[in-house]
C-alpha positions in Angstrom: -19.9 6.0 17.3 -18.2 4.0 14.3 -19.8 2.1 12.2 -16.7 0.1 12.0 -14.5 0.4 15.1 -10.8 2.1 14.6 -8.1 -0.2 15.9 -4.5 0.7 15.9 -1.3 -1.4 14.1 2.0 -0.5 14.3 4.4 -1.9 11.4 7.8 -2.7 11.5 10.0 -4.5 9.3 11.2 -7.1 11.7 7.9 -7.1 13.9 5.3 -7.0 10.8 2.3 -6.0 11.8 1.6 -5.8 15.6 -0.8 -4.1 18.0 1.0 -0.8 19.4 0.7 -2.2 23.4 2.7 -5.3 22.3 5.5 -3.7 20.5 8.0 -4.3 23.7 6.8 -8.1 24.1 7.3 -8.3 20.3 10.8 -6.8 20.4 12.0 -9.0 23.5 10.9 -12.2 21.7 13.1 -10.7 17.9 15.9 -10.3 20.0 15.8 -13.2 22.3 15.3 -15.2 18.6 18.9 -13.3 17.1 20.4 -14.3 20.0 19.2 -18.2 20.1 19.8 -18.5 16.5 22.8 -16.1 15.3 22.3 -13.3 12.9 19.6 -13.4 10.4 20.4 -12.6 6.7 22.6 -9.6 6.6 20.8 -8.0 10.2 21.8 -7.1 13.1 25.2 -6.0 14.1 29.0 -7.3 12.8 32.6 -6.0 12.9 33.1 -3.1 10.4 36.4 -4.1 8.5 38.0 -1.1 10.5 37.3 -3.1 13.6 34.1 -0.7 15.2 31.0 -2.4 15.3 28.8 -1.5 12.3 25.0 -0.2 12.1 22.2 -1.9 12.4 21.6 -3.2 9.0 17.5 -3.4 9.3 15.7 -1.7 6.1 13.0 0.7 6.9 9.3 -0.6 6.3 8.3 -0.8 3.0 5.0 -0.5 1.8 4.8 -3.4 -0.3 5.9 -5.4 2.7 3.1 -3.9 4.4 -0.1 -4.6 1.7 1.8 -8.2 1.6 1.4 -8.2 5.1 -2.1 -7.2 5.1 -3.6 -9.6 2.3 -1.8 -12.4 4.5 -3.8 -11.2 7.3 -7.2 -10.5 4.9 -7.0 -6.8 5.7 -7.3 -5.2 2.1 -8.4 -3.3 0.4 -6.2 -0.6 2.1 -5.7 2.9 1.7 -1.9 4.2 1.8 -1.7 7.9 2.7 1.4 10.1 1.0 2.0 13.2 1.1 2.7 13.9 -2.3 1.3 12.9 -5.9 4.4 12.4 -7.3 4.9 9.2 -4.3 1.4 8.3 -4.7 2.2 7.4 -8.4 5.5 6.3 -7.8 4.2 3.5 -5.2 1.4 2.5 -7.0 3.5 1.2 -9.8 6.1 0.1 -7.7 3.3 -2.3 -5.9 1.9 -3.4 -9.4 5.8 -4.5 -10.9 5.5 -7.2 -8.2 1.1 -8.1 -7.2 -1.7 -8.2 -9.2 -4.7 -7.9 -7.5 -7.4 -7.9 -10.1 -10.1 -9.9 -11.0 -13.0 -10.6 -13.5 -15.2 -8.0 -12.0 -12.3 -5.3 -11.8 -12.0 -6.1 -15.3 -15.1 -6.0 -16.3 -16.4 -2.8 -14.4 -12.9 -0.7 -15.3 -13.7 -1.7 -18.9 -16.9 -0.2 -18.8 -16.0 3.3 -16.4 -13.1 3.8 -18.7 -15.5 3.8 -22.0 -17.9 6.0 -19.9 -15.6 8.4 -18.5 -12.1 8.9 -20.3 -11.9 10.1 -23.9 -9.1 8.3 -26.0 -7.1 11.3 -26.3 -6.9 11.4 -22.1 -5.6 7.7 -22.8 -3.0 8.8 -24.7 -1.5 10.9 -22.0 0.8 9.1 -20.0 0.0 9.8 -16.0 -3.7 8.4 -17.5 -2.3 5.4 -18.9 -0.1 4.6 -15.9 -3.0 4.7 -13.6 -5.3 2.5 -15.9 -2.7 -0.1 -16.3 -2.7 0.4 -11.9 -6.1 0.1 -12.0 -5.9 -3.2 -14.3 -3.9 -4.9 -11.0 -6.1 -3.5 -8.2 -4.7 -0.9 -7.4 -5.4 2.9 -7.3 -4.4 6.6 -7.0 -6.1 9.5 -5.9 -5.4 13.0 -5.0 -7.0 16.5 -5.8 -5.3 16.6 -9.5 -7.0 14.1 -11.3 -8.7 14.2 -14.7 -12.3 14.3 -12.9 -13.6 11.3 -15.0 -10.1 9.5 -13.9 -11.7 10.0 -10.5 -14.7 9.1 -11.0 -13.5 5.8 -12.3 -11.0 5.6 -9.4 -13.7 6.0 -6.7 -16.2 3.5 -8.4 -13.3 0.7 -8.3 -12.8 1.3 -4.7 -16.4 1.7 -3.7 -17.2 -1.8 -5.7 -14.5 -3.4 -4.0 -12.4 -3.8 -7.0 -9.0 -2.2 -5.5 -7.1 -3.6 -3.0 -4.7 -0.9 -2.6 -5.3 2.8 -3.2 -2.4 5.2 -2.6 -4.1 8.3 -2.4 -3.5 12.3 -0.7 -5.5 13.6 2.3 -7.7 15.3 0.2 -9.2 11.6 -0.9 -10.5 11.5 2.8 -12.6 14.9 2.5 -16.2 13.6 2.4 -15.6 10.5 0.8 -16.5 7.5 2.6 -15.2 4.4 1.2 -14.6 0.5 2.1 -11.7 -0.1 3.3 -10.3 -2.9 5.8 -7.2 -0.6 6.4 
């Protein structure tokens, strides 16, 4: 039994985020919409300038749509899954360019791990200093590679409540237990 019951979302660009056994409804309603109202910005189909009928010019889902979607919904902190480090990092400050997240106590309680845990020469090195200036917004990284006292701060944050977003590898879910809304 779970402590906190699983429940399933499905997200789409168009659809946002939607309960898997409503996806058709949801799609019937989008299209009846295009169809009531024209084509909306730049999606849907048009003539090719060859005459065919072009693509389908919807983006894929984007995961900063998706934690915008969730914070609308009061669903953070979340936890992203990648499959590599190298996106985990990427995302992370790809999410920070555009939110921040943070707040007196994330402040306050990163100020402190940091002093605790990370030397100033491991603040020096650059991957560190990306995912302090992450951690400054709210938002985390985590995967099997980290500095141990970067993870140590990175677990403390989440655990206190003081990320919002974490972008992490599977091996963040080996026995780790940790708040968060999705």
């Amino acid at each position: 039994k779970r402590a906190v019951p699983l429940k399933h979302f499905v997200f789409d660009t168009e659809l946002g985020i939607t309960e898997p056994h409503l996806v058709k409804q949801k799609i019937k309603e989008a299209n009846r919409q295009r169809r009531g109202h024209g084509k909306r910005r730049g999606r849907g189909r048009g003539r090719h300038r060859y005459g065919g009928m072009k693509e389908k010019q919807t983006p894929n889902p984007d995961h900063r749509d998706l934690v915008a979607d969730l914070k609308q919904r009061d669903m953070l902190p979340v936890i992203l899954f990648n499959f590599s480090r190298k996106s985990c990092y990427e995302k992370a400050l790809e999410l920070i360019a555009l939110n921040n997240f943070s707040s007196e106590k994330g402040r306050s309680l990163l100020n402190k791990l940091v002093a605790k845990n990370l030397s100033s020469e491991l603040l020096e090195l650059d991957t560190v200093s990306d995912i302090v200036r992450c951690l400054e917004k709210g938002v985390g990284v985590h995967h099997a590679g980290l500095l141990p006292g970067l993870k140590t701060v990175v677990e403390e944050m989440f655990a206190e409540g003081c990320l919002k977003a974490l972008y992490a590898t599977e091996t963040f879910s080996l026995g780790v237990n940790m708040p968060a809304r999705s």
